[in-house]
GUZA-956491 format. One record per residue (C-alpha): residue number from 0; residue in three letters; x, y, z. Coordinates in nm, 2 decimals. Example, Ala and Ser with C-alpha at 12.3 -4.5 7.8 and 13.67 -1.06 7.14 Angstrom:
2
<r><nr>0</nr><rest>ALA</rest><px>1.23</px><py>-0.45</py><pz>0.78</pz></r>
<r><nr>1</nr><rest>SER</rest><px>1.37</px><py>-0.11</py><pz>0.71</pz></r>
end
This chain:
129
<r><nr>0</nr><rest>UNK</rest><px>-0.71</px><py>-0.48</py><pz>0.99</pz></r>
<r><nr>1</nr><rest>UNK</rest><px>-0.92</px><py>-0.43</py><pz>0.60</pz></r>
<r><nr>2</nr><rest>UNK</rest><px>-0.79</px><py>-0.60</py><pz>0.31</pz></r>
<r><nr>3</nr><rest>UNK</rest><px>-0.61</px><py>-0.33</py><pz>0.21</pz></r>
<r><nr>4</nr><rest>UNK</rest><px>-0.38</px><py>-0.33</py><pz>0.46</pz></r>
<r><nr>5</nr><rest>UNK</rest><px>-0.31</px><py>-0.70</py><pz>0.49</pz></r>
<r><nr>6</nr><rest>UNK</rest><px>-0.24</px><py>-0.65</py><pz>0.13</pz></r>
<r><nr>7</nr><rest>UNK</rest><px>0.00</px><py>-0.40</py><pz>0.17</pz></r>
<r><nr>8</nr><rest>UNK</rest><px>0.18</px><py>-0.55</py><pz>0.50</pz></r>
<r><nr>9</nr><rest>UNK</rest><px>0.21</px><py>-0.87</py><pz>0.28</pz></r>
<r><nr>10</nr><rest>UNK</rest><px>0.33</px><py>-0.71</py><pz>0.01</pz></r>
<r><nr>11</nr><rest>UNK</rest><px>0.59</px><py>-0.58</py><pz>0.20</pz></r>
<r><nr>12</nr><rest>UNK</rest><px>0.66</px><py>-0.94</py><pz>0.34</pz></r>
<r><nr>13</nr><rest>UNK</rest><px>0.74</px><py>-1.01</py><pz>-0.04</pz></r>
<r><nr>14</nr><rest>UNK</rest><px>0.93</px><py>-0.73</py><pz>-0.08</pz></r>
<r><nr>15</nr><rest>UNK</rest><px>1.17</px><py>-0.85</py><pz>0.20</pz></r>
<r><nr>16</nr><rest>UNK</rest><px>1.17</px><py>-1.21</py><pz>0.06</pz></r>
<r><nr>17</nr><rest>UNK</rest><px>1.25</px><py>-1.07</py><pz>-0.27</pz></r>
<r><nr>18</nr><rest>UNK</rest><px>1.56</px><py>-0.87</py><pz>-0.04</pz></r>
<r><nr>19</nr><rest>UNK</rest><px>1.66</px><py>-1.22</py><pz>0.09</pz></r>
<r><nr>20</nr><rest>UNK</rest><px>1.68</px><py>-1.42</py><pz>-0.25</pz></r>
<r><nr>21</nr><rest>UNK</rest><px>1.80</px><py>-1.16</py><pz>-0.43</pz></r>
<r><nr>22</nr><rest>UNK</rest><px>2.08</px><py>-1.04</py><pz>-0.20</pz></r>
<r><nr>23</nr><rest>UNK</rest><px>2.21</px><py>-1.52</py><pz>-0.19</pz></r>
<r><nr>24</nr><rest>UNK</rest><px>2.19</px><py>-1.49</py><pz>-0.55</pz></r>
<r><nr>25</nr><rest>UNK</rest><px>2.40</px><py>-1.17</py><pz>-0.56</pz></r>
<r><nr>26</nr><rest>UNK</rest><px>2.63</px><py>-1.28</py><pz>-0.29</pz></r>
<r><nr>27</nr><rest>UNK</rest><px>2.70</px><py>-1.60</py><pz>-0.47</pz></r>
<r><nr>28</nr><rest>UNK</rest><px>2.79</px><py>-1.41</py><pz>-0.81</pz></r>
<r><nr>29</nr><rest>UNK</rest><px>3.00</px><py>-1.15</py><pz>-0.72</pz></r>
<r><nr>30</nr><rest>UNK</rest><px>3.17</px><py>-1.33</py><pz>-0.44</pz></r>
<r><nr>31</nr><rest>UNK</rest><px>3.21</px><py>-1.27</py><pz>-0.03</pz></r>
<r><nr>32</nr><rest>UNK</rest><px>3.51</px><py>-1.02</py><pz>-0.10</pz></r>
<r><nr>33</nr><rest>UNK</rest><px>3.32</px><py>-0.77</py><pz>-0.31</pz></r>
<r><nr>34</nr><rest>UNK</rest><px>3.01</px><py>-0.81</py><pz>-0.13</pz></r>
<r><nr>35</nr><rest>UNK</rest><px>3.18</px><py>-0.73</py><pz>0.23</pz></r>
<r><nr>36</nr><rest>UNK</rest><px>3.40</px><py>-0.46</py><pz>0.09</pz></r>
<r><nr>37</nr><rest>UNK</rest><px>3.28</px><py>-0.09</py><pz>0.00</pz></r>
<r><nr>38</nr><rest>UNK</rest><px>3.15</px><py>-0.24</py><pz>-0.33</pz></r>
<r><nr>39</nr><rest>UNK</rest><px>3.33</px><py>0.04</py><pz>-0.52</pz></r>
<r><nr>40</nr><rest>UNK</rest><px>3.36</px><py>-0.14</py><pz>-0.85</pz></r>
<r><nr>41</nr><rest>UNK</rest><px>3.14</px><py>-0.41</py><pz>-0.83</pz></r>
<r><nr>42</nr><rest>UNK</rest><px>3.06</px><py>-0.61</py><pz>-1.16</pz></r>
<r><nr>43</nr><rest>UNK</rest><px>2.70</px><py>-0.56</py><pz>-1.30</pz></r>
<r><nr>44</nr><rest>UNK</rest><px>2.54</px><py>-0.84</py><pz>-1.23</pz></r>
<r><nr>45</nr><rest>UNK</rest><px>2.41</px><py>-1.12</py><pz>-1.48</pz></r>
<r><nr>46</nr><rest>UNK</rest><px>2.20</px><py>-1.39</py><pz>-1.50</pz></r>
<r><nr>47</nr><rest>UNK</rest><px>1.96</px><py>-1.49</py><pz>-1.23</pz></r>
<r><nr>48</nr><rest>UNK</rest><px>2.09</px><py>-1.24</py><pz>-0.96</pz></r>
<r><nr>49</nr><rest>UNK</rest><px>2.07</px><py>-0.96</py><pz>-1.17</pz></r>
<r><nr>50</nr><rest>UNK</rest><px>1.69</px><py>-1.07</py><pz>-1.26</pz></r>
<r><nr>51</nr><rest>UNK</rest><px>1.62</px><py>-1.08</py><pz>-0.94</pz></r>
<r><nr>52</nr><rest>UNK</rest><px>1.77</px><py>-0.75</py><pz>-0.86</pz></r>
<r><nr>53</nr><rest>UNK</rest><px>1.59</px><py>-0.58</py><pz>-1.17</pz></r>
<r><nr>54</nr><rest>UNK</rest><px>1.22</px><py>-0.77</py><pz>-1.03</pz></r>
<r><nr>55</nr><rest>UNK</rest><px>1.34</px><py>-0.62</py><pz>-0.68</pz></r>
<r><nr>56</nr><rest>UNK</rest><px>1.36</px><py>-0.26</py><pz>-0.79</pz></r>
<r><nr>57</nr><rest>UNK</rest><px>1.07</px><py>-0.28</py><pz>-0.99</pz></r>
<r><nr>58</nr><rest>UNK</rest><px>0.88</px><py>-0.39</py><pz>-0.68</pz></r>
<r><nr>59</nr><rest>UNK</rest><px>1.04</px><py>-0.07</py><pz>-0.46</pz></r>
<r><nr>60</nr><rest>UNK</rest><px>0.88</px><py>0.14</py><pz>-0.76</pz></r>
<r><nr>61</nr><rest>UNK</rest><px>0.56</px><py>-0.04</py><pz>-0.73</pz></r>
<r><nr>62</nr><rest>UNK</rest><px>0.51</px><py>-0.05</py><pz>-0.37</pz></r>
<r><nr>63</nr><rest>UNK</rest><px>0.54</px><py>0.31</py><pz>-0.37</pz></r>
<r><nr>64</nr><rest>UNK</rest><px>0.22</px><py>0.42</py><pz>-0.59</pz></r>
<r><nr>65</nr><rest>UNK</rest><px>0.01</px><py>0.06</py><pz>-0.41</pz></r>
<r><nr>66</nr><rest>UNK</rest><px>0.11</px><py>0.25</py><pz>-0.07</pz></r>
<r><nr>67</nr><rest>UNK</rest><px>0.02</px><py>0.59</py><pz>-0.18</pz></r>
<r><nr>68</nr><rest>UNK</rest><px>-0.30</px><py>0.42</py><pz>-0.30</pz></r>
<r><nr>69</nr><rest>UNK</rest><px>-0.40</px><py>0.21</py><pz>0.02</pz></r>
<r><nr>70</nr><rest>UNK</rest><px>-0.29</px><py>0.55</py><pz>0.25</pz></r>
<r><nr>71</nr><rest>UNK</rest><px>-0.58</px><py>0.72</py><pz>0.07</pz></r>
<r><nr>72</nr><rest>UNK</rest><px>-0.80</px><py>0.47</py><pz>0.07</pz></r>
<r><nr>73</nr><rest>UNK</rest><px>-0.78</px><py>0.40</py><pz>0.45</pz></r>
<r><nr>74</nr><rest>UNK</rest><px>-0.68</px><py>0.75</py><pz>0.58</pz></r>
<r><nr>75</nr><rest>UNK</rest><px>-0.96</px><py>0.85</py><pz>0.32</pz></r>
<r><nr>76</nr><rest>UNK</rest><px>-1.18</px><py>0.58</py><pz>0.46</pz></r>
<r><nr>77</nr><rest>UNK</rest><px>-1.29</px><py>0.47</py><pz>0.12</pz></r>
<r><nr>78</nr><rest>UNK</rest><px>-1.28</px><py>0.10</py><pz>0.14</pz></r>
<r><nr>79</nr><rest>UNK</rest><px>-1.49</px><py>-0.10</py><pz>-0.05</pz></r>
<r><nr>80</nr><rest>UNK</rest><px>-1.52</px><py>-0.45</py><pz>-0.22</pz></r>
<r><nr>81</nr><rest>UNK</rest><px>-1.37</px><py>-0.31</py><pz>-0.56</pz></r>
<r><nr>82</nr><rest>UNK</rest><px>-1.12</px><py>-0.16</py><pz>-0.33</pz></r>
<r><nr>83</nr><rest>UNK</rest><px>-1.03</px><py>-0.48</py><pz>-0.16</pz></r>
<r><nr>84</nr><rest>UNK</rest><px>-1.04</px><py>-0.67</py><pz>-0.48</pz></r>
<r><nr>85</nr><rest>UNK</rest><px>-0.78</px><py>-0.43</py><pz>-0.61</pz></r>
<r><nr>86</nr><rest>UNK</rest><px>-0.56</px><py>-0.46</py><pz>-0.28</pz></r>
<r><nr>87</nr><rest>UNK</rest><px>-0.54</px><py>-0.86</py><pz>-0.35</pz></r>
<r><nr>88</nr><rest>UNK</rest><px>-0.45</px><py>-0.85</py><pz>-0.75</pz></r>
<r><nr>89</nr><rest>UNK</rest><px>-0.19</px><py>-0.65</py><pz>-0.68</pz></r>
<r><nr>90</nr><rest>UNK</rest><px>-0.04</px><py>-0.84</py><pz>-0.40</pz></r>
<r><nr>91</nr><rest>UNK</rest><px>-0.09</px><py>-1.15</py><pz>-0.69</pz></r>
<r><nr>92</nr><rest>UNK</rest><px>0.05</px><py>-0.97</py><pz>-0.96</pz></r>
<r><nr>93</nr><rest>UNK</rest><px>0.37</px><py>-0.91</py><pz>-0.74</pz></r>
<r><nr>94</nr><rest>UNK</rest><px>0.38</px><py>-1.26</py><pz>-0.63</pz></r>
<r><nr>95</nr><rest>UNK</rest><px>0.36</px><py>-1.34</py><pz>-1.02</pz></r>
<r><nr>96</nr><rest>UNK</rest><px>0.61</px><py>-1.11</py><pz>-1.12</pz></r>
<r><nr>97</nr><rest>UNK</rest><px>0.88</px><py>-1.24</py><pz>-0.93</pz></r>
<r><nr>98</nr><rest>UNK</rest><px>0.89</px><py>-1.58</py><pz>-1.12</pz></r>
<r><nr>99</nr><rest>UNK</rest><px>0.83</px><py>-1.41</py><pz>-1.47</pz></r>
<r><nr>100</nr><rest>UNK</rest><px>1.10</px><py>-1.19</py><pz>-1.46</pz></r>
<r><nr>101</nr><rest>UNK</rest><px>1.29</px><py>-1.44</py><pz>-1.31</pz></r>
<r><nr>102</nr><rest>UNK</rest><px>1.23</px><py>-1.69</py><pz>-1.59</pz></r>
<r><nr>103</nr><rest>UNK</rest><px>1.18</px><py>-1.49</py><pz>-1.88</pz></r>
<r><nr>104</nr><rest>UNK</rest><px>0.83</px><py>-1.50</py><pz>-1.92</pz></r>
<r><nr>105</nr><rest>UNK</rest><px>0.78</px><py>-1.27</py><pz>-2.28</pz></r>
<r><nr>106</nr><rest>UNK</rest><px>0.49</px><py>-1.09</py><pz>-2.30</pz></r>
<r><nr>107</nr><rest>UNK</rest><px>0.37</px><py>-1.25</py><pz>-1.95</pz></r>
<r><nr>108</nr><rest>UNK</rest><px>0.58</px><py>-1.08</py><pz>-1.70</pz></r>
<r><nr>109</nr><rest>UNK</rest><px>0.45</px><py>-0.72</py><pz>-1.86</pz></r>
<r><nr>110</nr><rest>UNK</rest><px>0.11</px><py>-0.80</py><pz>-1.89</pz></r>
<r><nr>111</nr><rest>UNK</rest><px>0.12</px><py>-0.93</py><pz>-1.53</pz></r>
<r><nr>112</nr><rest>UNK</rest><px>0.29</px><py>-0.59</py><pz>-1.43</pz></r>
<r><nr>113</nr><rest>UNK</rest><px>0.04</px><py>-0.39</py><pz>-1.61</pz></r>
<r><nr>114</nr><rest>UNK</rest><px>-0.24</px><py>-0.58</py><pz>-1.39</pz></r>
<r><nr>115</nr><rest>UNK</rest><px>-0.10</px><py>-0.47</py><pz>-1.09</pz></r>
<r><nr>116</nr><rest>UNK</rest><px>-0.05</px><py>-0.11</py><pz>-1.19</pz></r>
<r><nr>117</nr><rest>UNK</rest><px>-0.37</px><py>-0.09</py><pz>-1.28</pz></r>
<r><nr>118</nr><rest>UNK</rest><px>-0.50</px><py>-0.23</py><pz>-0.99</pz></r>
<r><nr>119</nr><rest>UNK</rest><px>-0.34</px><py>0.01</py><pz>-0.83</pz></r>
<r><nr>120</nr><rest>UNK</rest><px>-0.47</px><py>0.32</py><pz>-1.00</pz></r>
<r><nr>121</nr><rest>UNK</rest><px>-0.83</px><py>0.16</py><pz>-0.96</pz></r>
<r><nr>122</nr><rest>UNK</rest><px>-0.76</px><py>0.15</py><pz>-0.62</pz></r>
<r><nr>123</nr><rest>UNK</rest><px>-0.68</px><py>0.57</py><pz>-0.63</pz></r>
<r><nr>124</nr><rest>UNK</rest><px>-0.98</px><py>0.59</py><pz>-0.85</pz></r>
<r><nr>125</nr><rest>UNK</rest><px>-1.25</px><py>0.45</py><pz>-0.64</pz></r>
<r><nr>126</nr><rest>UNK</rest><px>-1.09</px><py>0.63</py><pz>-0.30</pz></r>
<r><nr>127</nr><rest>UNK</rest><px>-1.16</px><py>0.97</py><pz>-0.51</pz></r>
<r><nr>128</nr><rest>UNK</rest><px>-1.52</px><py>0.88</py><pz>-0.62</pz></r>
end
């Protein structure tokens, strides 16, 4: 399997792990009755869990344009080194992310987003030339 892939099946590991912590913290907050029942007026949630649930959605928008990207890459059969080296900083800005949003990290957590969206569109880039 290329880098890309491997990238992209990880980064779906961490989206799973981000499922996991994010779904204790929620659980913990809103308490086993709301999140067994049909979760018709659940609170919004604060704090940590709803960090983590903000990070986690932010990842399911993320994964979508670094999937798009590795799917024309490899169906394209465009990898490269630059391509590879994109594949990874993305799958290390996600892995970063998680920890600055949870924490707060001001200006970090953006600029380590905007690394990994624009590792992504280099990624589309270098498949199309």
């Amino acid at each position: 399997m290329g880098a890309e892939l491997t990238a992209l099946a990880l980064a779906g590991l961490l989206q799973g792990l981000q499922f996991a912590g994010f779904s204790i913290a929620a659980n913990r907050q809103i308490g086993p009755e709301a999140a067994l029942g049909p979760r018709d007026d659940v609170p919004a949630l604060t704090g940590r869990a709803g960090r983590l649930h903000r990070a986690l959605n932010n990842h399911f928008e993320g994964l979508i344009l670094f999937t798009l990207a590795v799917v024309v890459v490899v169906t394209g059969q465009q990898s490269s080194a630059p391509t590879a080296i994109c594949a990874w900083i993305y799958l290390l800005a996600r892995i970063l992310y998680v920890p600055a949003y949870l924490l707060g990290w001001v200006p970090w957590r953006s600029a380590i987003w905007a690394v990994g969206f624009a590792a992504t569109m280099l990624m589309i880039l270098a498949a199309l030339f």
